[in-house]
N, C-alpha and C positions, 0 to 999 in steps of 0.2 A: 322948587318954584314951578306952577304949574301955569301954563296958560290958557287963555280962555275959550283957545278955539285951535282951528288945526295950523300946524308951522308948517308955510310953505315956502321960505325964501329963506336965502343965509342971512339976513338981517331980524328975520324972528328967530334964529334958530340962536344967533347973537345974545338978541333982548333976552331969552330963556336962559343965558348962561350955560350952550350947549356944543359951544366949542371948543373951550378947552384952551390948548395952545397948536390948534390945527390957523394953517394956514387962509386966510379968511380969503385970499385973491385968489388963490387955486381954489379954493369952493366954490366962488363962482364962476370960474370955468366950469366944473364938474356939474354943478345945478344949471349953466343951461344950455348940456347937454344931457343930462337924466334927471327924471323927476325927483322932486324933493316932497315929502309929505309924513307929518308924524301928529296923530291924534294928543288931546291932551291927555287922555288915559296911557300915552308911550311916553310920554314927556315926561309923566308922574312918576314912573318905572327907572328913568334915568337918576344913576349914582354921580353926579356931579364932581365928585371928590374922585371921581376912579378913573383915572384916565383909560383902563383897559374895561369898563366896563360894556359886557356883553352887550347888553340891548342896545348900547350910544352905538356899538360896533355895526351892531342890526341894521340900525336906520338914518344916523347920523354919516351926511358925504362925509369922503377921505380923499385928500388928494393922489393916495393911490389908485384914484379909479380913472387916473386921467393916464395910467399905463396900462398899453393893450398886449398882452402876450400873443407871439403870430399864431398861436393855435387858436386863439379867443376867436369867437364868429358872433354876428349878429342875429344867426338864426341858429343856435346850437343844438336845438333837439330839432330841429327839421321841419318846422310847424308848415313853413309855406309848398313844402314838398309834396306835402299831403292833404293842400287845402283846396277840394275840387271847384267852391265857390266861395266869396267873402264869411269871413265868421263860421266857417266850418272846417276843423282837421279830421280826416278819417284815417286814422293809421291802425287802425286794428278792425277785422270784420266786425266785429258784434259791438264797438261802440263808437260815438263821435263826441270830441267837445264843438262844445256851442260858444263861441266867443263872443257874447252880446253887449261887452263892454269892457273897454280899454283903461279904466281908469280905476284907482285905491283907495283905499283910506289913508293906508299908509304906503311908502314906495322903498321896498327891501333893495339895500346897496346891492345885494346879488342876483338878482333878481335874473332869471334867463328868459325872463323877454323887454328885457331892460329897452332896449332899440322900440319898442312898439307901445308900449303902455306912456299914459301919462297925457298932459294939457297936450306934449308937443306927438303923441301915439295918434293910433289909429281910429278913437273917439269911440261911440257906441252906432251900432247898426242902425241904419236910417230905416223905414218900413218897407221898402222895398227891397233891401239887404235880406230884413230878416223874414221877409216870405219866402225866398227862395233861399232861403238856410232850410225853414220847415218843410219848404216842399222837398228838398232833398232828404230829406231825415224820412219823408212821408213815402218819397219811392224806392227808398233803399230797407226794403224790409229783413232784411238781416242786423239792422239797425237796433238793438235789444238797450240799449243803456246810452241816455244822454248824459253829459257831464257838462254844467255851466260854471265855466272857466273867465277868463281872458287878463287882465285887471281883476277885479273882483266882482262877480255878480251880486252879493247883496250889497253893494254901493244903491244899487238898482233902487226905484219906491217900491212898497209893496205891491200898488196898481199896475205897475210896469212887470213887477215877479212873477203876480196872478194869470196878466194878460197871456205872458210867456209857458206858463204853466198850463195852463188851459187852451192853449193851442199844441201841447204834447199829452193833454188826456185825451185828444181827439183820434192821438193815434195809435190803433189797438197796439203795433209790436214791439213799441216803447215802451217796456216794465219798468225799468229805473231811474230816475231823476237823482244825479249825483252834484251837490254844489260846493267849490274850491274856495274856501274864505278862510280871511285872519280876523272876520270882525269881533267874532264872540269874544277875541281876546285884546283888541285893539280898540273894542267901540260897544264895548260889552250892552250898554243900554238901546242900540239901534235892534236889539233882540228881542222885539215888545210883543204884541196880543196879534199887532198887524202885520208885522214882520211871519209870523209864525202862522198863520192864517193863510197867508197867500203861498205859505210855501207848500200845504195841504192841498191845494187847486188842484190839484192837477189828477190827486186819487193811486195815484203809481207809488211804490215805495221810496222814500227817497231816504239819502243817504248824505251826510254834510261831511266833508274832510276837514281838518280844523288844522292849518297851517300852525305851528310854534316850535320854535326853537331851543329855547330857554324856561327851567322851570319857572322863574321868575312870572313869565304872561302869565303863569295860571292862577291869577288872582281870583280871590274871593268872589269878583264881582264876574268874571271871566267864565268861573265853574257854574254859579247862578244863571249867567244867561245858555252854557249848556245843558243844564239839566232844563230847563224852558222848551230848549229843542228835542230833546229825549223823550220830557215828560210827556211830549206833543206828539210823539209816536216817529221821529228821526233816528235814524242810526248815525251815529258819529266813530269816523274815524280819523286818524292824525298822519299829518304828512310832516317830518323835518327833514333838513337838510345839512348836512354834518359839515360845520365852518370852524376853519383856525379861528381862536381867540374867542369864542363862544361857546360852544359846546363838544369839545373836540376832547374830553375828558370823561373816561368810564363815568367816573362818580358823579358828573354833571349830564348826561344820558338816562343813567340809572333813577335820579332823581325825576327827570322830566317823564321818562318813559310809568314811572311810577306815578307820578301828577296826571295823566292821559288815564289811567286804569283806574285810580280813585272818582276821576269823575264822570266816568263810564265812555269814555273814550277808548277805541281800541287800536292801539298801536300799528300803522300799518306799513310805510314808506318811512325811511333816514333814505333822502338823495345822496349822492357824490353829489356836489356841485359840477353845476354843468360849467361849459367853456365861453360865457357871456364875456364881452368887453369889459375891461378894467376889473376885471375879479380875482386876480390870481393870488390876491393877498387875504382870499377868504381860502385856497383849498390848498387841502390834503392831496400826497400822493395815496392813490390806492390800496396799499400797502400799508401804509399808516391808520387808512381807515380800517382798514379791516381786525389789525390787532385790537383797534380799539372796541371794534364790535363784537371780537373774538371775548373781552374784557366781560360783555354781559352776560355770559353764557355761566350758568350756573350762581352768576350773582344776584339776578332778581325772575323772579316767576317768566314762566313759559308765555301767561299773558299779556305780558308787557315788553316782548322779544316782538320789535320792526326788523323789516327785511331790509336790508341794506340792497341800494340801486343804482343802477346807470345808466342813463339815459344816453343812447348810443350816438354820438354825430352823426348828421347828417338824415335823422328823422327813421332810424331801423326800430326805432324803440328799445323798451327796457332790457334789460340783462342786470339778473341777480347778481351780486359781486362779495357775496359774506364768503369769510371765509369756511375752506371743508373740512371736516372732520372727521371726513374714513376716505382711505384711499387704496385701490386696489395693488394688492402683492401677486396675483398670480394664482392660477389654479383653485379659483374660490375664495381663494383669504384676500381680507381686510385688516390693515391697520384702521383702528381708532381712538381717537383722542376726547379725553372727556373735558372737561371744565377747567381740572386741575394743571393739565398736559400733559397727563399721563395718558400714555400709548399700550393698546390691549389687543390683543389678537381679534377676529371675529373670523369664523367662529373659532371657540376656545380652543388650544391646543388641550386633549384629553391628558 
């Protein structure tokens, strides 16, 4: 059952036959305290028959989100730490997101900026907001790569993309234009002549991250509107985030990382999940991830090998977290572990 337009309340999410035997009074606590929002193209994706199915896991509330682990924070990767003016994070020299709008297509139950996106979030930058986002990005010439984040930037019209775009060709030390979306897989037709048009404004390279989780998103219609962005001269890479009950299995990685390479996506980021409010029934201990990602190593190509990451509390940034496979013995030798886990001297004993 699909519906005709986007489900934003538990009584569409109801009508859709997308609840299940989830608690319908504890959802709406949980919806109006975080956003609720699922395209009809995720609704379509829903196994209704599967009570554990992944993508209802995805984007369908749980009344486990109305439990807060004391470590959960509302700002777990640090964003405000690092935010010298509205709609801007600078936490690494050479680049900044641009956060020119707070709002989804869709709203992932895990989401770590759960607390800020959405109808009840932080909204989109008013004009005066985002002059002085630009003028910072303008005087901070170590500034080499913009990244438009927030919610989702292609929510944005194309007029509104171009405007934005074309106020960053203006400025010579800006080479990169990086944009953070799940649309191509969530709204695959919002990927038209004009969408793709406005994203070329600006003349800089740019570069699209393609949020997915689950092989399943990379539908037919999905991989169509990426190859639109490739063909257009975009680079496309992929961001997932490794969740219990989703994709937290070698062979459901292996598939999806394999889905990203077929359709000229390049593998880049599996997050740990961060420590957002009410999520703790999406993550993995560290440990667990790691075996699993130890899993892909010699099962599928070198090109379809994501770094495993973690976004450090408290806004220090990333930190690689895959696990190693050579460790020092002493005196120039290494142990090394290959695929199978078998352990080899390095260098060879003669």
């Amino acid at each position: 059952m699909n519906s005709s337009g986007p489900i934003k309340t538990v009584e569409g999410l109801e009508r859709a036959g997308l609840l299940g035997q989830r608690d319908r009074d504890a959802l709406a606590d949980v919806a109006a305290r975080y956003a609720v929002a699922l395209t009809p193209t995720v609704a379509g994706l829903i196994d209704r028959a599967d009570g554990s199915d992944p993508i209802a896991r995805q984007f369908v509330p749980d009344a486990a989100e109305l439990i807060v682990a004391p470590e959960e924070r509302a700002d777990p990767i640090g964003d405000e730490a690092h935010s010298p003016v509205q709609g801007i994070v600078h936490r690494y020299p050479d680049r900044v997101l641009l956060k020119a709008v707070h709002v989804c297509p869709v709203y992932c139950r895990f989401c770590f900026r759960r607390e800020m996106v959405g109808p009840q979030g932080l909204g989109t930058l008013d004009p005066k907001a985002m002059s002085a986002a630009f003028a910072y990005i303008r005087d901070h010439k170590e500034i080499w790569e913009v990244i438009l984040t927030g919610g989702d930037p292609l929510v944005l019209s194309p007029r509104r993309l171009e405007e934005i775009l074309r106020e960053l060709a203006s400025i010579d030390h800006v080479k990169i234009v990086r944009f953070h979306t799940r649309v191509p897989v969530v709204d695959p037709s919002r990927v038209d002549a004009a969408l793709i048009a406005a994203l070329r404004a600006s003349g800089k390279t740019v570069y699209v991250a393609l949020h997915a989780n689950h092989p399943r998103e990379l539908t037919a219609e999905a991989r169509a509107a990426c190859a639109r962005l490739i063909d257009a001269g975009m680079v496309m890479v992929s961001q997932s985030v490794l969740l219990k009950g989703v994709n937290d299995d070698p062979a459901v990685l292996t598939e999806l990382m394999k889905a990203f390479v077929e359709t000229r996506v390049k593998p880049y980021y599996l997050h740990h999940p961060d420590l957002a409010p009410g999520t703790s029934h999406f993550r993995l201990t560290i440990e667990e991830g790691q075996k699993i990602v130890a899993a892909l190593r010699g099962r599928i190509s070198g090109l379809c090998q994501p770094t495993y990451i973690l976004d450090i509390p408290g806004g220090h940034g990333k930190a690689v977290i895959a696990p190693q496979s050579i460790s020092e013995m002493g005196e120039g030798c290494y142990s090394v572990s290959d695929y199978r886990g078998g352990e080899h001297l390095y260098p060879p004993v003669a």
